[in-house]
VEXROKE-716435 format. One record per residue (C-alpha): residue in one letter; residue number from 0; x, z, y. Coordinates in pm, 1 decimal. Example, Ala and Ser with C-alpha at 12.3 -4.5 7.8 and 13.67 -1.06 7.14 Angstrom:
// VEXROKE-716435
- guke, pavex, X, Z, Y
- A, 0, 1230.0, 780.0, -450.0
- S, 1, 1367.0, 714.0, -106.0
This chain:
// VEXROKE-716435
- guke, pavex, X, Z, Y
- X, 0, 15554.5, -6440.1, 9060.3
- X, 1, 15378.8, -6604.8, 9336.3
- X, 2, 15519.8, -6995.6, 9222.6
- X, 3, 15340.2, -6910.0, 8897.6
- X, 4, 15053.1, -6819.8, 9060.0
- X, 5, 15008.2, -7117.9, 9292.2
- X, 6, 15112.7, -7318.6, 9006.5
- X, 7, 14808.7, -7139.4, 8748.5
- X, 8, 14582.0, -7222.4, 9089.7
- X, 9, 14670.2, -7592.4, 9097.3
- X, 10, 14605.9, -7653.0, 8721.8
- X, 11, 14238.0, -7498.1, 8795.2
- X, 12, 14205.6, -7717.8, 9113.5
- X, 13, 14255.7, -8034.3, 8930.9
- X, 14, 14074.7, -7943.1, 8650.2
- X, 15, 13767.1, -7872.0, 8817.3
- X, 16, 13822.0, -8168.6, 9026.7
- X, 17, 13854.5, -8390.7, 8688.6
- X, 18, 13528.9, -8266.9, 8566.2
- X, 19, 13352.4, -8278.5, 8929.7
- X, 20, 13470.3, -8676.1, 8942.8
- X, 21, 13395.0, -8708.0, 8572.1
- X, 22, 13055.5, -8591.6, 8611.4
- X, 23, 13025.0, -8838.9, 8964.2
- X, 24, 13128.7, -9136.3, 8821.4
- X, 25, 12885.2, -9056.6, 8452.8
- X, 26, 12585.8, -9060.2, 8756.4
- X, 27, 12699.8, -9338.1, 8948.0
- X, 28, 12733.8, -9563.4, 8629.9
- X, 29, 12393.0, -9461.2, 8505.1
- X, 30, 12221.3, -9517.6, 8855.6
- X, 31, 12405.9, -9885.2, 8862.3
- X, 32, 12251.0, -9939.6, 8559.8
- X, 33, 11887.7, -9827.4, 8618.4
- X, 34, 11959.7, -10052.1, 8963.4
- X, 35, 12001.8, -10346.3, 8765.3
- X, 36, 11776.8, -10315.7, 8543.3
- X, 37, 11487.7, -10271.3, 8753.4
């Protein structure tokens, strides 16, 4: 019971981790582009 557990936790971890570095890198790209724009 507790493996599944820390397994369910793990999936959630990296999931929100995928969509916090998703969302960092969509910023970064469009602030690199204003940059060189300007």
């Amino acid at each position: 019971m507790k493996q599944n557990s820390l397994i369910l936790l793990l999936k959630r971890i990296k999931f929100v981790y995928a969509y916090f570095y998703h969302s960092v890198t969509k910023y970064l790209i469009k602030n690199v582009k204003i940059k060189l724009s300007s």
